[in-house]
Steps between C-alpha positions, in 0.01 A plus 500: 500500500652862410420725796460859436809707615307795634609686832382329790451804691347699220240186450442484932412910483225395216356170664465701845343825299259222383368397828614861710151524663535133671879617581350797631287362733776207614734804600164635682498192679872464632504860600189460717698210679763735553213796611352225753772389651598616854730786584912375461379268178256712333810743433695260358289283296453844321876552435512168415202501286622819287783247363257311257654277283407408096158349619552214269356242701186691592466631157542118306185422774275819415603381115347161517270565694306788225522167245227381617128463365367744725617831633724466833405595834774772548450512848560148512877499274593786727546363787616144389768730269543665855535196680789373221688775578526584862618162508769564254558818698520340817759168324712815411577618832551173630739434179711823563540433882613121406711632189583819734433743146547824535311631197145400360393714251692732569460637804650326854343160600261456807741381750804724372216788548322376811741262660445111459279412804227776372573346160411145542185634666385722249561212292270290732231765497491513055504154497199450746334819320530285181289224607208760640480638179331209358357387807119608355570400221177227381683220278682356803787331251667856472579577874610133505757573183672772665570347822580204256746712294595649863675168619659425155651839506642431920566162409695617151710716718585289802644235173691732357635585858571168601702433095668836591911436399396157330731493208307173469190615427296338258266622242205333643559711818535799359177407306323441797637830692404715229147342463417637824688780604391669151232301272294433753368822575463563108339149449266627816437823303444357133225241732335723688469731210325153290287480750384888572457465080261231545727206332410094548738296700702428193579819393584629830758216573623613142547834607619376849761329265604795251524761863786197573668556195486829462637510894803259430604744197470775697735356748740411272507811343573643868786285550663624138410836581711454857790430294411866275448294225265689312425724759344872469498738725520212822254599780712261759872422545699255241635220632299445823447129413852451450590664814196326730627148353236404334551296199278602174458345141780641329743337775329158426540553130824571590572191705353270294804550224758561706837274573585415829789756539216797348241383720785521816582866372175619475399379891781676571367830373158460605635475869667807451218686310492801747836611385553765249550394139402168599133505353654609159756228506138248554333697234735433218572182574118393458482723179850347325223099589214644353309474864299806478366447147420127602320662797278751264447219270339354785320751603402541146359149455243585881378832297391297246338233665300807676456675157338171399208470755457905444412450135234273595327745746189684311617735261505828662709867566564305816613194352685677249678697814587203676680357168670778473628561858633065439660615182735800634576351825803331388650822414445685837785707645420592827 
């Protein structure tokens, strides 16, 4: 399949213009969980709150969900989209405090800002804020799929914490960490947006399915774009995996054709990865193998599995967004 080259960001600003009003209302929602929250959190969920992020999850759930038959309840999207991303809010500042970040979209981090005990708290109080938000909500399966897609993501992280350092990582691990600290809340999304659209069971496990895919290229794309490889105008630090230990696709590429002696080498420089001028030496060694076009080939081959469940979504200006937003995601730089 020959997937259109258009700018990822360019075709994001579109897809959310196309559903704004739902967005809207989502961002009315979070912000009134900030309003009602009590004095010493309602202050900083606000700060925190004014760093929004692309909306891509939330926006890929108010998309399928106006592909429906029937016009949506917007009422209804807005606070599952709400519910998606407080809980990708509140993984966030848990992430930073166990990656200690300094920077998230550009500005200072929660616990660099706040200190880490208030942090992890804050953290607490988005996560549990998540869950309310759907807790009205009448088609019991969608509160259930977030607190779902809540352990996967916990349960992604404490794997990839426990395979921290493992220079023997495999690729079915890092298959299975990725799943759920990242597709799982997209697979949630692409669901409960099947389900708010009025889908059967079938189609919303396919969506379920293409969320996944689209999730596990998105990740991968991450871990390139950790390395600066085809990176834009970075909203985060280079070379944090790298630095935290974790191992990512391109090192398994890497691994996988390496001798003995280039295998020893490169553990070597991984366990010195906070020095300076290290990270480049690790760079160009996995460019001169071919490891980070392997790893966008792969992510490649996920955006087209996703690409093929879109097409066979009713033809719509939705359907044609979410096609499009598949298409350019490969070539996202920041």
């Amino acid at each position: 399949m020959n997937l259109n080259k258009a700018d990822f960001q360019t075709v994001l600003g579109q897809a959310r213009e196309l559903v704004q009003d739902q967005l809207a209302l989502t961002e009315q929602v979070i912000l009134n969980v900030a309003k009602n929250a009590p004095a010493g959190i309602s202050d900083r969920l606000a700060a925190l709150f004014q760093k929004k992020g692309k909306r891509i999850r939330s926006t890929l759930l108010c998309l399928i969900a106006n592909c429906g038959k029937s016009p949506v309840d917007v009422d209804r999207v807005a606070h599952a989209c709400a519910g998606i991303e407080l809980l990708h809010s509140a993984s966030l500042v848990h992430d930073d405090i166990i990656d200690d970040t300094e920077v998230r979209r550009g500005q200072k981090t929660a616990h660099k800002e706040w200190g880490t005990q208030v942090a992890v708290l804050i953290g607490d109080y988005v996560l549990s804020q998540s869950m309310q938000s759907v807790i009205e909500e009448a088609e019991r399966d969608i509160p259930v799929i977030l607190s779902q897609a809540a352990d996967q993501l916990i349960a992604g992280e404490i794997l990839e914490l426990d395979h921290c350092g493992d220079m023997q990582l495999s690729f079915e691990t890092y298959n299975r960490i990725i799943d759920g600290k990242t597709a799982a809340l997209i697979n949630a999304a692409a669901k409960i947006g099947a389900i708010l659209a009025g889908f059967d069971k079938p189609m919303v496990d396919k969506c379920a399915e293409m969320g996944s895919h689209f999730g596990i290229a998105f990740q991968i794309i991450d871990d390139l774009l950790d390395y600066g490889y085809g990176s834009k105008n970075l909203d985060k630090a280079k070379f944090t995996d790298l630095s935290n230990g974790l191992i990512t696709l391109p090192l398994l590429y890497y691994f996988e054709n390496s001798s003995a002696e280039e295998r020893r080498e490169m553990e070597d420089l991984i366990k010195r990865a906070s020095e300076d001028n290290i990270p480049a030496q690790i760079k160009e060694k996995l460019s001169v193998k071919g490891a980070f076009d392997k790893a966008k080939a792969s992510a490649q081959n996920h955006l087209e599995k996703a690409l093929e469940i879109a097409q066979t979504l009713p033809n719509s200006k939705f359907t044609d967004e979410i096609v499009a937003m598949f298409a350019s995601m490969s070539d996202r730089g920041n």
